[in-house]
Backbone bond lengths (Angstrom), bond angles and torsions (degrees), N, CA, C in turn:
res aa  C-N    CA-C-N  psi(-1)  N-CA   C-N-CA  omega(-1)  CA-C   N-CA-C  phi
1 X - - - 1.449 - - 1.521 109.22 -
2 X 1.027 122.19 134.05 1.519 148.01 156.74 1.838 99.74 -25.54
3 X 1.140 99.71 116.53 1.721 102.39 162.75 1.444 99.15 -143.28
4 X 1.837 110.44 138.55 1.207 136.71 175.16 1.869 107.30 -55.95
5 X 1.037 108.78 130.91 1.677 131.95 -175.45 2.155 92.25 -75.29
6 X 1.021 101.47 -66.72 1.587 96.47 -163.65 1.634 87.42 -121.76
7 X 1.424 121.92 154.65 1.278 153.43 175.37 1.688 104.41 -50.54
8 X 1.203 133.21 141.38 1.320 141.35 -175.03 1.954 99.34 -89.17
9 X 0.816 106.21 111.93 1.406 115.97 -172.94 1.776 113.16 -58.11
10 X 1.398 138.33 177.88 1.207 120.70 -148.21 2.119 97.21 -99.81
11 X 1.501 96.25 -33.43 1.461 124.56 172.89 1.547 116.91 -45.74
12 X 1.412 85.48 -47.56 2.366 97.04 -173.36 1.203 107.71 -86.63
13 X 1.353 120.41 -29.19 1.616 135.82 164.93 1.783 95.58 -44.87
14 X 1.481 82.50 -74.13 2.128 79.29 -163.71 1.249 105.05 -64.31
15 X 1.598 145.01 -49.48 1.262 123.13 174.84 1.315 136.09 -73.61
16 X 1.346 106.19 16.66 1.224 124.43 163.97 2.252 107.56 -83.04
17 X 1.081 80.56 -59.45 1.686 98.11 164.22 1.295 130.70 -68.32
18 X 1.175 129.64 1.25 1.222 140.07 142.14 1.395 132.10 -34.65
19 X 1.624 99.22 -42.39 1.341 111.53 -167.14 1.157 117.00 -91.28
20 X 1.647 113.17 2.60 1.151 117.67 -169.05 2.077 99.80 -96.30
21 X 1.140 123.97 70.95 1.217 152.37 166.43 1.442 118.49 -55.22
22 X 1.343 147.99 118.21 1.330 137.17 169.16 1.122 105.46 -90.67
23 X 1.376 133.44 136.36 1.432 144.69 154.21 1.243 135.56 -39.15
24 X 1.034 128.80 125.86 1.782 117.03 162.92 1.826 106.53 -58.42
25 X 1.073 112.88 147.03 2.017 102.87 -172.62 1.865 87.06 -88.58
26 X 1.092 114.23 167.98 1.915 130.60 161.84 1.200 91.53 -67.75
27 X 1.133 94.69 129.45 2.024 95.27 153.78 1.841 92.88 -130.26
28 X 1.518 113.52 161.28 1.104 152.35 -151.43 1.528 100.42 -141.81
29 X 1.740 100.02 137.23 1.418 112.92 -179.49 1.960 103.85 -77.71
30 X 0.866 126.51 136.38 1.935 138.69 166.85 1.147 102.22 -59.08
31 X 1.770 147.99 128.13 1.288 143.81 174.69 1.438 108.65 -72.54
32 X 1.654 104.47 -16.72 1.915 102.09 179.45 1.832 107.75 -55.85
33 X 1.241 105.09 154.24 1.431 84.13 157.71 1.214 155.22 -116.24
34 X 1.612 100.75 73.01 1.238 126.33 156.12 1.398 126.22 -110.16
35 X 1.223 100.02 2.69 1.663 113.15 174.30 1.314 107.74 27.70
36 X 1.181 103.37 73.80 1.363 123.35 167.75 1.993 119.10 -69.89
37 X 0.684 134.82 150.02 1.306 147.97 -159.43 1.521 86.64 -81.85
38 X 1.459 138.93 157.50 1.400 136.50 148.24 1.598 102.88 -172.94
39 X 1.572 101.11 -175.87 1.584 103.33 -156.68 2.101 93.22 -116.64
40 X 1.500 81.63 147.74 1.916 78.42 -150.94 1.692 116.25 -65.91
41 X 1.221 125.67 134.14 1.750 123.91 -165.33 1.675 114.09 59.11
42 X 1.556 95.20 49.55 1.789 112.32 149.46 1.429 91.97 -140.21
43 X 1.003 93.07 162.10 1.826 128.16 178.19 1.553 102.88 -65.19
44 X 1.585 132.73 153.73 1.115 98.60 -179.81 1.508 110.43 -99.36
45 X 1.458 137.10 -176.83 1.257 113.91 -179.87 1.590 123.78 -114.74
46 X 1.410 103.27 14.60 1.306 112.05 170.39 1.799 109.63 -103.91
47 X 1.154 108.83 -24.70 1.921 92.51 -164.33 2.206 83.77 -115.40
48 X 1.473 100.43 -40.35 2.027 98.64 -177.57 1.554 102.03 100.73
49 X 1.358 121.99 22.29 1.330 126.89 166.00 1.389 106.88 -93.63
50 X 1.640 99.60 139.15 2.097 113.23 173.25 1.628 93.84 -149.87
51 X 1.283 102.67 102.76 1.766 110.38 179.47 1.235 117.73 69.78
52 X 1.403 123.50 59.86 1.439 141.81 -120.52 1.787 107.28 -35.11
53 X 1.362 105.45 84.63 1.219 126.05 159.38 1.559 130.78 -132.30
54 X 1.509 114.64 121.06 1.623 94.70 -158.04 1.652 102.49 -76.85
55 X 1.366 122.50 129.15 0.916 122.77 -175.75 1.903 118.77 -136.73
56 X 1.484 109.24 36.37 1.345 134.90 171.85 1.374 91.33 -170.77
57 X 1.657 107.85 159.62 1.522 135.07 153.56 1.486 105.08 -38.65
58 X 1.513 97.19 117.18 1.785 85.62 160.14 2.059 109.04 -77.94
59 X 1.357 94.63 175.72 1.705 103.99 -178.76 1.227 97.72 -87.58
């Protein structure tokens, strides 16, 4: 196995880790109309529409 020659310094560490960024997710308008906010190809979880078909209990 691969072992590091000299120590990873404290600088290349963090800009190495920098990049590790979390995303904002997509959200997608709900065709109900309350146009609810949701995340694109799930069901939504307030009305249970996915391609306006109810396909869960609405709340």
């Amino acid at each position: 196995m691969a072992v590091p020659k000299r120590r990873t310094s404290r600088s290349n560490t963090r800009h190495r880790r920098a990049q590790w960024k979390a995303t904002v997710p997509a959200l997608a308008d709900c065709p109900c109309p309350r146009r609810e906010k949701i995340v694109p190809h799930r069901a939504c979880t307030h009305c249970g529409l996915y391609r306006d078909r109810q396909v869960t209990e609405p709340r």
